[in-house]
ZATOR-903899 format. One record per residue (C-alpha): residue in three letters; x, y, z. Coordinates in Angstrom, 1 decimal. Example, Ala and Ser with C-alpha at 12.3 -4.5 7.8 and 13.67 -1.06 7.14 Angstrom:
BEGIN
R    aa     east    north       up
R   Ala     12.3     -4.5      7.8
R   Ser     13.7     -1.1      7.1
END
This chain:
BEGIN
R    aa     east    north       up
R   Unk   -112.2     27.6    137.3
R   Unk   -111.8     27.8    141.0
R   Unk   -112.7     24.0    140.8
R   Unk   -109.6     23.5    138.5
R   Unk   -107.1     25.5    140.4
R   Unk   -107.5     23.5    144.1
R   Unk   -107.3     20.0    142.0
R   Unk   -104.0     21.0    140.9
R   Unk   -102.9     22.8    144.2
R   Unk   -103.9     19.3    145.9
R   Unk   -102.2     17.4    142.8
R   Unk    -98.6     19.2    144.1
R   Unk    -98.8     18.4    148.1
R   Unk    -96.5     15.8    148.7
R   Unk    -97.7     12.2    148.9
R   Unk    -96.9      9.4    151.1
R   Unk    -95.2      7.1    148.7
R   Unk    -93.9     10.0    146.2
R   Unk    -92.2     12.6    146.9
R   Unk    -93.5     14.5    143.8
R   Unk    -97.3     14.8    145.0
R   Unk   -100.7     12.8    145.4
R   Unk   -102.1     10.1    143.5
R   Unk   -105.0     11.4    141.2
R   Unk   -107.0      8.7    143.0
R   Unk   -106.5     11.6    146.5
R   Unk   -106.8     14.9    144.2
R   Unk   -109.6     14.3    142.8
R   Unk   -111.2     13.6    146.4
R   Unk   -111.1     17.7    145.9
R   Unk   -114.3     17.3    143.3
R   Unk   -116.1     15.2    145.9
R   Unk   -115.6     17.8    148.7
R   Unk   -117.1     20.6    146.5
R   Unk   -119.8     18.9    144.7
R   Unk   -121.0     18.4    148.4
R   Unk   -121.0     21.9    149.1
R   Unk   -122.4     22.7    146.4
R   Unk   -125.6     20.5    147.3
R   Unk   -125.4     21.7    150.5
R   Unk   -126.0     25.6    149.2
R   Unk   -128.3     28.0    148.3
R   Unk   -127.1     27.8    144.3
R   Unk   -127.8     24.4    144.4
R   Unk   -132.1     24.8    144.5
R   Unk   -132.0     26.3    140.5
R   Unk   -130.8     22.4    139.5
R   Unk   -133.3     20.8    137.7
R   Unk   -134.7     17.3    138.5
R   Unk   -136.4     15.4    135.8
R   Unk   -137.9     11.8    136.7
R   Unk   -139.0      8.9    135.4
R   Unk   -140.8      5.8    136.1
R   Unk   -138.0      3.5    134.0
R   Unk   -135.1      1.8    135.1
R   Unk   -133.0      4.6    134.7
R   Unk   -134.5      6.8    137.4
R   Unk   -134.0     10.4    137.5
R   Unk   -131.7     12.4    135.4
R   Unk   -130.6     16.1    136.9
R   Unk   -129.6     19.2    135.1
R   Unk   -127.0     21.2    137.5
R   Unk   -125.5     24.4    137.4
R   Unk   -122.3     22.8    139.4
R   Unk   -119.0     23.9    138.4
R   Unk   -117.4     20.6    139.4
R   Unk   -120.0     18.8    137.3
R   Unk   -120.0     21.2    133.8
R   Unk   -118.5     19.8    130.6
R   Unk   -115.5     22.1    130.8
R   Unk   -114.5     20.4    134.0
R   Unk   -114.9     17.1    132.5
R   Unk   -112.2     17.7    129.5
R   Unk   -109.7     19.5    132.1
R   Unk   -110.4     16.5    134.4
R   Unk   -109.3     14.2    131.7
R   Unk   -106.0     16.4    130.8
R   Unk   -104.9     15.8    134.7
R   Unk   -105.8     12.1    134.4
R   Unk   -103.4     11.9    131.9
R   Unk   -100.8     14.3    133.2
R   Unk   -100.9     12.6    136.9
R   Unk   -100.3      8.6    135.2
R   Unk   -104.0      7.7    136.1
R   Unk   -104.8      7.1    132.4
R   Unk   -101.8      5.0    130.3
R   Unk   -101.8      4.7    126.5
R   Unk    -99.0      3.6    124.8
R   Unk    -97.4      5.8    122.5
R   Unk    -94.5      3.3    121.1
R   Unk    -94.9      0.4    119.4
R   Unk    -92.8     -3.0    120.3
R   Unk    -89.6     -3.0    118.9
R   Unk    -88.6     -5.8    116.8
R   Unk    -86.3     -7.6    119.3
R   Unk    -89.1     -7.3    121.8
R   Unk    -91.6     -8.6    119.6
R   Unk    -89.3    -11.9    118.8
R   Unk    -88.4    -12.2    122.5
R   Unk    -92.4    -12.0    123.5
R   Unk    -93.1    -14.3    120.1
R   Unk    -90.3    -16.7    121.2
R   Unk    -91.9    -16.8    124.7
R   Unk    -95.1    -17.6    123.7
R   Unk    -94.1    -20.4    121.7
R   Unk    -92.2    -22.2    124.7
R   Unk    -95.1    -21.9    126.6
R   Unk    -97.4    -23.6    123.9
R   Unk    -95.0    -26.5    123.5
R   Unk    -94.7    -26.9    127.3
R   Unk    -98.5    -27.2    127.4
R   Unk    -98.7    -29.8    125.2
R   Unk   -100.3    -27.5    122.0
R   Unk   -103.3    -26.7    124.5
R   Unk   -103.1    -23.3    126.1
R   Unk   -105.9    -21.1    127.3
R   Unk   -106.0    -18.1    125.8
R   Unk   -106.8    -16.2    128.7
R   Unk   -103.1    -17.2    129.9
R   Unk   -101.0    -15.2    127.0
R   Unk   -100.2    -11.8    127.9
R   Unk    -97.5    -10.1    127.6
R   Unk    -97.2     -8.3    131.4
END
């Protein structure tokens, strides 16, 4: 919990650009900082380390706060509070959709009929 409480103390310091606070690209720095510690303590010797000989190479079981599954679906709460993760929650309205239909249609006639795909977006 501890974990939780500085990632939101450091999401509310004023940023450079914003005046509202940080990125989540600089909070989250905060997880960084204390998974470090954490390796660097005492706690840290009751991890488990299991490895292999595959491709995949070791896999370790950890008793870090920063690292549990709790911290994981709060991390993924303040992605989505700070604007780091975007889904769109409207659909187009129907004079957007003509004016991004009618747009794409210019551009298909002005390539001759032969457009890449990879060139229609709607950004």
């Amino acid at each position: 919990m501890l974990e939780a409480v500085l990632l939101l103390l450091r999401s509310l310091e004023k940023g450079k650009k914003k005046a509202i606070g940080v990125q989540y690209g600089t909070a989250r720095k905060v997880r960084a900082t204390l998974t470090v510690l954490w390796e660097a303590s005492p706690e840290s010797l009751a991890d488990i380390v299991l490895s292999t000989g595959s491709r995949r190479g070791r896999y370790v079981g950890t008793r870090n706060p920063a690292e549990s599954r709790w911290y994981e679906h709060f991390n993924k709460g303040v992605r989505a509070r700070m604007g780091d993760i975007v889904s769109q929650d409207r659909a187009y309205t129907i004079e957007v959709l003509h004016a991004l239909i009618k747009s794409y249609e210019k551009d298909w006639e002005r390539s001759g009929y032969d457009i890449a795909l990879n060139t229609i977006c709607s950004c």
